[in-house]
C-alpha positions, 0 to 999 in steps of 0.5 A: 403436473410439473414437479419444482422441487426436481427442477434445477435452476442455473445458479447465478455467479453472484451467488456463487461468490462468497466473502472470502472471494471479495476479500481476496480481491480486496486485498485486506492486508494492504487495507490494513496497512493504509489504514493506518497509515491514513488515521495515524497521519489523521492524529498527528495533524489534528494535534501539530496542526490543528483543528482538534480530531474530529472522531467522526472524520476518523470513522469516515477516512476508514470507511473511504481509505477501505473502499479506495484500496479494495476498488484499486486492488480489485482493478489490479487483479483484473487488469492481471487476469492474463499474468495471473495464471503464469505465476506461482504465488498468483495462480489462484486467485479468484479470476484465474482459479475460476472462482470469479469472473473478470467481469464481477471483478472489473464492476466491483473494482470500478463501483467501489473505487468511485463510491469511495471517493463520492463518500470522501467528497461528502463526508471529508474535505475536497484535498483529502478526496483528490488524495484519495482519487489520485491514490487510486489512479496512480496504482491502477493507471500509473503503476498497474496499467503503465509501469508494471510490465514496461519499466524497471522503476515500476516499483518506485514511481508506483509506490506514490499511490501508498503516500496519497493515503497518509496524505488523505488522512492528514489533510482530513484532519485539517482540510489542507497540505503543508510540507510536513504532511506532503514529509509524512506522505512520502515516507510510504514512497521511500520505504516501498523499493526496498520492501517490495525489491525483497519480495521480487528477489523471492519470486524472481522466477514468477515474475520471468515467467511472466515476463514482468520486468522487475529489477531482479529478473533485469538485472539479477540477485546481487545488484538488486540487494545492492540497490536495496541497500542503497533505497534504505540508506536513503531512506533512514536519513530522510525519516530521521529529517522530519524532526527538523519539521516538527517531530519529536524524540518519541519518532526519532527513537522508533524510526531509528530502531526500525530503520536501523534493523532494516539497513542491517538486514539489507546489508546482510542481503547483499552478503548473501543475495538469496531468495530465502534471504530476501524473504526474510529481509521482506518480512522485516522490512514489512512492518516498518511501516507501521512501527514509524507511523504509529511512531507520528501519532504517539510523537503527536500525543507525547510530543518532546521535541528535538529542535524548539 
């Protein structure tokens, strides 16, 4: 008589892939971040533009800003499965590590990237869909596929993925475009040089393993703190011309405060050009971000304005 119980089954790899895998692969610190910079856009337009905010869009350009994020992230991880391994701050993930197969990971990014812009096309408005669908193919395709390992503004065209999402939120809340939301959107496209250029200086070694042509391995620390410099003081002037669209001194205050600490800090880089440096620079450049969108929506709630 056969005995089950001393019978040992193969365990299927779905099984074996918990929610921390998942997660990683999703990237949630980044869903988080568009997220916010999605609803926050979501408010400001309901309350510049109008309709008034529906709190039932809300909930669904969380749930489909979510989905597309963490479909393009786990399409970035597998399009990287060959690099991975050759970096420091990558070698464990989940493809590499061996604790997913890319091939788990190519079907998850794939379902969900689709399902996310199928639940926006039914449940939101058909811009805020193409936003949402054009966020995920500029990271994956554009940035990922493309850029990443060709060309040394890889970052900076890149970064357009992250405006689709603020665009998607606006649009969400009034089912159009017009110049201050496409203003709004871009402001994710000019922070995105200096944050992500702070984080290649400190691993500037992974990515010449790798063979990645980011600008710090190109063209080293000292002229890469420079152009820092210069993207943010680009970007400090344009955030401050969106009150000449509308917005009001509730942002102006916060996007000078936030601004200005970042150009001190990216001054102070190219004064001394380390990667130590860089990552502090990094770590106060990151949450810009959400300081000067959050800055929109409380603007859009206590609106004084500068110019009437």
């Amino acid at each position: 008589m056969v005995n089950f119980e001393e019978i040992k089954f193969p365990a299927s790899p779905l099984r074996q892939v918990g929610l921390k895998e998942v997660l990683e692969i999703s990237k949630p610190r980044i869903i988080v971040l568009l997220v916010i910079t999605a609803i926050t856009s979501m408010y400001a337009a309901s309350k510049f533009i109008g309709p008034a905010l529906n709190y039932t869009s809300l909930l669904h350009i969380i749930i489909a800003g979510s989905l597309a994020s963490a479909g393009s992230s786990a399409l970035n991880h597998y399009y990287d499965r060959d690099i991975d391994p050759l970096m420091k701050r990558t070698s464990t993930r989940p493809i590499p590590s061996g604790r997913m197969s890319a091939k788990s990971v190519l079907v998850y990014g794939l379902f969900v990237s689709c399902i996310s812009v199928i639940y926006a096309w039914f449940t939101l408005n058909p811009i805020s869909s193409f936003f949402i669908a054009l966020g995920i193919f500029f990271y994956v395709i554009i940035y990922t596929v493309w850029l990443k390992r060709n060309n040394s503004s890889n970052i900076v065209i890149g970064g357009f993925a992250g405006s689709c999402a603020a665009m998607a939120g606006w649009s969400a809340a009034t089912g159009s475009m017009d110049i201050l939301g496409a203003l709004v959107g871009m402001l994710v496209f000019a922070w995105t040089p200096s944050h992500f250029w702070c984080l290649a200086m400190k691993i500037k070694d992974d990515y010449a393993e790798a063979r990645v042509p980011m600008l710090p391995v190109l063209i080293g620390m000292q002229k890469t703190s420079k152009y820092i410099l210069v993207n943010t003081a680009i970007l400090l002037p344009y955030s401050l011309s969106l009150v000449a669209f509308g917005l009001g001194y509730v942002y102006l205050v916060m996007a000078v405060a936030s601004g200005g600490l970042m150009l001190l800090y990216h001054y102070k880089l190219t004064k001394n050009p380390t990667a130590d440096f860089a990552w502090k620079a990094y770590k106060v450049t990151a949450p810009y971000l959400t300081i000067v969108f959050v800055g929109i929506a409380l603007d859009a709630a206590f609106h004084f304005p500068v110019i009437k």
